[in-house]
Every structure is written in C-alpha cells, then in structure tokens.
C-alpha positions in Angstrom: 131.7 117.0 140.2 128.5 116.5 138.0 125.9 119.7 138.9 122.2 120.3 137.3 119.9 123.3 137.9 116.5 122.7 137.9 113.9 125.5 136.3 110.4 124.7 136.6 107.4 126.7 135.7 103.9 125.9 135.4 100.0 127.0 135.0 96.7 126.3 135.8 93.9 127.0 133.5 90.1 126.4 133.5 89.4 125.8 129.9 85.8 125.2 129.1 84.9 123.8 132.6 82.1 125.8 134.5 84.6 125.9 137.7 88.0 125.6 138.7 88.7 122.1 140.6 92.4 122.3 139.7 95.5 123.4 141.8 99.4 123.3 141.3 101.8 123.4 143.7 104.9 125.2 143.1 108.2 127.6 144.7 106.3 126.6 147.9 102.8 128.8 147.2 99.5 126.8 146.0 97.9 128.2 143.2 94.9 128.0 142.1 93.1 130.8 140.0 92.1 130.2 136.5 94.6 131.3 133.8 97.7 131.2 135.6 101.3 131.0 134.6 103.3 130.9 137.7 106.8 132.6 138.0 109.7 130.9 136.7 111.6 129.5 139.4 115.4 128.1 139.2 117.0 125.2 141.9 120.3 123.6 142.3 120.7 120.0 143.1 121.7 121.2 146.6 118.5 122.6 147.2 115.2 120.5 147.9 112.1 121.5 146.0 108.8 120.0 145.4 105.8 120.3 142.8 102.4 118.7 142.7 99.2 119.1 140.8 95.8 117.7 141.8 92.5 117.9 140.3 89.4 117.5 142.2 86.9 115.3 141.2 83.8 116.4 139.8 81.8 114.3 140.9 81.7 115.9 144.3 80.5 118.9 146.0 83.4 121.1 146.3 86.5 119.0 145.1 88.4 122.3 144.6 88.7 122.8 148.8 90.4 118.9 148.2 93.0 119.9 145.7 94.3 122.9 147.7 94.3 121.3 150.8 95.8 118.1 149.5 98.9 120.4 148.2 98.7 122.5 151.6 99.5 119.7 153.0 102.4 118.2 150.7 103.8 121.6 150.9 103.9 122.2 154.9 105.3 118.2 154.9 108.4 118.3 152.6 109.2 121.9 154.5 110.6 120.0 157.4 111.0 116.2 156.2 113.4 114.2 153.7 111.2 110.8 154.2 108.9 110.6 151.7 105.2 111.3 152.3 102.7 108.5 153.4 99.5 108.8 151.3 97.7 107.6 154.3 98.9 110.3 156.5 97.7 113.1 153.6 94.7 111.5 153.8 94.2 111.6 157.7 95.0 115.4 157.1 92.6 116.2 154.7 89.4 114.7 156.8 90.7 116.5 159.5 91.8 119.8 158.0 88.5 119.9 155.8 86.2 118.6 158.6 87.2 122.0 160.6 85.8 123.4 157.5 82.6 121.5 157.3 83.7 120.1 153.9 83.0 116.4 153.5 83.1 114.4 150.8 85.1 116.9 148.6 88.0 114.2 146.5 90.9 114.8 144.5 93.7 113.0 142.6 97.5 114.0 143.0 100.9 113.8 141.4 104.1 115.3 142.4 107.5 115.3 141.7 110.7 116.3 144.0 114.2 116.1 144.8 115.5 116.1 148.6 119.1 118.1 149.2 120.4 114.6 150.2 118.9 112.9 146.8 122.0 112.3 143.9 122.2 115.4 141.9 119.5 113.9 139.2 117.3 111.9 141.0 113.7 112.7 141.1 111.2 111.4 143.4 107.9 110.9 142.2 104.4 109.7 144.1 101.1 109.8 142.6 97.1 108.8 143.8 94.5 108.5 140.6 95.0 110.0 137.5 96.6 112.5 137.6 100.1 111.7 135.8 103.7 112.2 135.5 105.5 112.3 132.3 108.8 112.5 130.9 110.6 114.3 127.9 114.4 112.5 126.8 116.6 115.0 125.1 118.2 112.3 124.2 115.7 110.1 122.2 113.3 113.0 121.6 110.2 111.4 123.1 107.7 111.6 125.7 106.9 108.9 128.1 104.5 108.5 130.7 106.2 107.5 134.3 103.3 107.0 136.3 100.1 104.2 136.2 96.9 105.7 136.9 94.4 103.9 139.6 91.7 102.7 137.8 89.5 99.9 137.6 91.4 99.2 134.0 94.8 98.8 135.8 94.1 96.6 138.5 92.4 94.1 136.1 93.3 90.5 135.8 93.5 90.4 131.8 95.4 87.3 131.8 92.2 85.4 130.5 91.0 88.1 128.2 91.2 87.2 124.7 93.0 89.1 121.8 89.5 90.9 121.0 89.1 92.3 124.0 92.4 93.5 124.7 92.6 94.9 121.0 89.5 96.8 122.3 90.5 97.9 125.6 94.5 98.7 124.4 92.8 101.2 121.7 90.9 103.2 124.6 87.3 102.4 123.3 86.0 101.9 126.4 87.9 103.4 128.9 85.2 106.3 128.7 83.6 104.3 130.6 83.7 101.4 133.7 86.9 101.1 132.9 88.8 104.5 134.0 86.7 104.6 137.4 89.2 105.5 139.8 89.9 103.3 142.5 92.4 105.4 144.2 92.1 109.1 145.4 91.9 111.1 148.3 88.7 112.1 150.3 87.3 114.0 152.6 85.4 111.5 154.3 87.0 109.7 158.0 86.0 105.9 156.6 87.9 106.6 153.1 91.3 104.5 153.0 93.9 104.8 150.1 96.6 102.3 149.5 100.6 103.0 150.0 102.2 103.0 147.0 106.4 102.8 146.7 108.0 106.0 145.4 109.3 106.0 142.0 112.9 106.9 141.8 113.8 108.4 138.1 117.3 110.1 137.0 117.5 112.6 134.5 119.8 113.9 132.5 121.2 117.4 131.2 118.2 118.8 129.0 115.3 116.3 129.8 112.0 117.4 131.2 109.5 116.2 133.7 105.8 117.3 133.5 103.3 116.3 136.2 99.6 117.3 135.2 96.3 116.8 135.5 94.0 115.1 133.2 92.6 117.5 131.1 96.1 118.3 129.6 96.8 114.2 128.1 92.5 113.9 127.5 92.8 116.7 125.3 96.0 115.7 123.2 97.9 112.2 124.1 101.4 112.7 124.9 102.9 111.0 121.3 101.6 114.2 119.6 103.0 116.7 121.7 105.7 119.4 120.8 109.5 118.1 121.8 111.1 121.0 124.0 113.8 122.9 122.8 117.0 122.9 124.0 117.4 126.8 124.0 113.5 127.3 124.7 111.8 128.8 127.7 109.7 126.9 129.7 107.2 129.9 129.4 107.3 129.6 125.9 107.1 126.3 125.4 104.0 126.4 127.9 102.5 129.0 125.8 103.3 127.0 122.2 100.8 123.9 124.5 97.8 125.6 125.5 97.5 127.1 122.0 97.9 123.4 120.8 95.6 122.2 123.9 92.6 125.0 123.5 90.6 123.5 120.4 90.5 120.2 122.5 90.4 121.1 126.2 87.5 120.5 127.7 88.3 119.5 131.5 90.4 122.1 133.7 94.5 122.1 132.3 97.2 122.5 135.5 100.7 121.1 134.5 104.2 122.0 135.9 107.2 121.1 134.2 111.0 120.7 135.4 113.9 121.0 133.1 117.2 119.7 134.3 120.1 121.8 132.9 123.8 121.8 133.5 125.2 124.8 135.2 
C-alpha cells in the first residue's frame, strides 16, 4: 500500500514593516512573533493536519487581532470536523470573537492547506480568501506553480473586450500596483461584511513535491519563477533559511510561509 509522511515547517518574519500583521498556523499552535522558525513537525497520511497563513491588512486599525483570530478559529474547526470549513462561518466567528474584544474593523486574508485522516494518502485540501497564496513545487518537473487565484478587482474582470494593448499591459503587472490588485475578498471584523464561498481545491502530490502557502510579502519581494528548487535530501529548515537570505534585500511587507514536503516512508 502507497504511504507519504508529511514534514512541514515554517516562519514568520517582520522584514522592514513597522509592525507585525502576519500569523502562521501550524502543529496546532498560532504563531505570531517576528523572526520565527517554527519546529519541524512530521505527519503520516493517517493523520489529519492543517496549516494556514494570513496577513492582516494594513489598511486597518489592528489587522494583526484578525490574522490570529482568523487561524484561532481554523484551528479549533478542523480539531473536531472532516467537512471543510465555510468561509462564511469564519467570518461570523471573527465579528463575534473580536467584537467581545472591542476590535472592529480589523481584516485579514487567508490560505491554508490540509489533509483529513479519511483524504487519499496524497490529497491535499486547499481554501483561500484574498491574496494570500498557495503554491507548488514538482520534483518531477523542477518548477514552481501557483495553485491558488487571488480576489482582486484584476481577477474578476471581464477582459473579453480588452484589446491586445491592454492586456499586454496588465499580463506584465504594470498596473496591478494599483486599482487593479484591490481586494475584493477578505475577512472582517465588521457584522455587515459578507465573503463569498468558494469550492475547495483538491491537489495530489507526489513523493518529493512541496506545498508552500504564504503571505504576500514572500511572492512581492521575489516571483515564484526565480525561486530556489528544493532539494531532495534538504531540510526544510535549511531550505527556509537559503529564502529569507534570498528574500531580505527585497522584502519590504511582513514574510509568513509554511511549507509541506510529501516524502515516502
């Protein structure tokens, strides 16, 4: 019978960013503090596991309270459930759950990925609100690719009538500094705020690939065609370590990123 072990470590970092607004959620514990590197952690495909990143937007007064409760939430949910999560019902949590605080609003985006004990041995769920991103490394074609679609004004577009011009422009990312990469989906602290459902991605890896959910400081600083291919034989942690060297010259915005490698037993 086919069998993968799952190791997944992560950080959080706050680069050059006046505050913290980031959070990862991983081995079932929310962290948060600046500079970070989380413990490795190893799962079987028995075994169900979850991790999440979100990044409060900066924008608003106290965003940070939104990213940890948002993955407070996620956390305490896939504790005691297989279904997936309904991003409506983490956002009815958060107003409540923040209101008790007198936090309003405070926003964040989210990512996560996870695999349920009654998931096939290499399938991944993943669910995501914003921009904050999932991506994926094939051992097999020695690549990254991005897995998830961000919820911006960009993507939900009609560009069917756009001419070649414009598209040339917009494809090349000139103006998506702009009106463009407004988000139109993220989670609030506010009672009138509503967020879409979106279906679950379902993705399958295989021996030696790697899954990497972050926030967007990591793929703003450094786009994901120019970074390093993960070793076989390499640690997570070292790998991780070999990134934010790469990422510090560029980072500007706070860097949280887990990644999961699947590897046979």
């Amino acid at each position: 019978m086919k069998k993968i072990i799952y190791e997944m470590q992560g950080l959080t970092w706050q680069a050059r960013k006046k505050n913290q607004q980031d959070a990862i959620l991983i081995k079932n514990k929310v962290i948060y503090e600046k500079g970070r590197y989380s413990s490795l952690d190893i799962s079987t495909d028995k075994n169900a596991w979850c991790v999440a990143v979100a990044d409060g937007i900066s924008s608003q007064p106290n965003s940070d309270k939104a990213a940890i409760a948002v993955l407070e939430i996620i956390n305490e949910y896939y504790k005691n459930n297989t279904a997936d999560i309904r991003l409506s019902y983490i956002q009815e949590v958060l107003c409540s759950k923040l209101k008790a605080k007198s936090v309003i609003d405070s926003a964040t985006t989210m990512a996560l990925i996870r695999h349920s004990a009654e998931d096939e041995y290499n399938q991944i769920r993943i669910q995501s609100l914003g921009d904050s991103r999932v991506y994926y490394f094939s051992h097999q074609l020695q690549s990254w690719s991005i897995l998830t679609k961000d919820d911006n004004f960009f993507n939900e577009m009609d560009i069917s009538n756009f001419s070649e011009e414009s598209l040339a422009v917009l494809n090349s990312g000139q103006e998506l500094a702009s009106i463009y990469d407004t988000l139109t989906g993220y989670f609030c602290a506010n009672s009138i705020h509503e967020v879409d459902e979106k279906i679950t991605q379902i993705h399958k890896v295989e021996p030696n690939d790697v899954l990497m959910v972050c926030t967007d400081g990591v793929f703003d600083a450094i786009t994901h065609d120019e970074w390093p291919l993960v070793q076989i034989n390499q640690s997570l942690k070292e790998w991780l370590k070999n990134f934010v060297e790469m990422l510090k010259p560029f980072a500007g915005d706070n860097i949280s990123l887990v990644l999961v490698k699947a590897i046979t037993d």
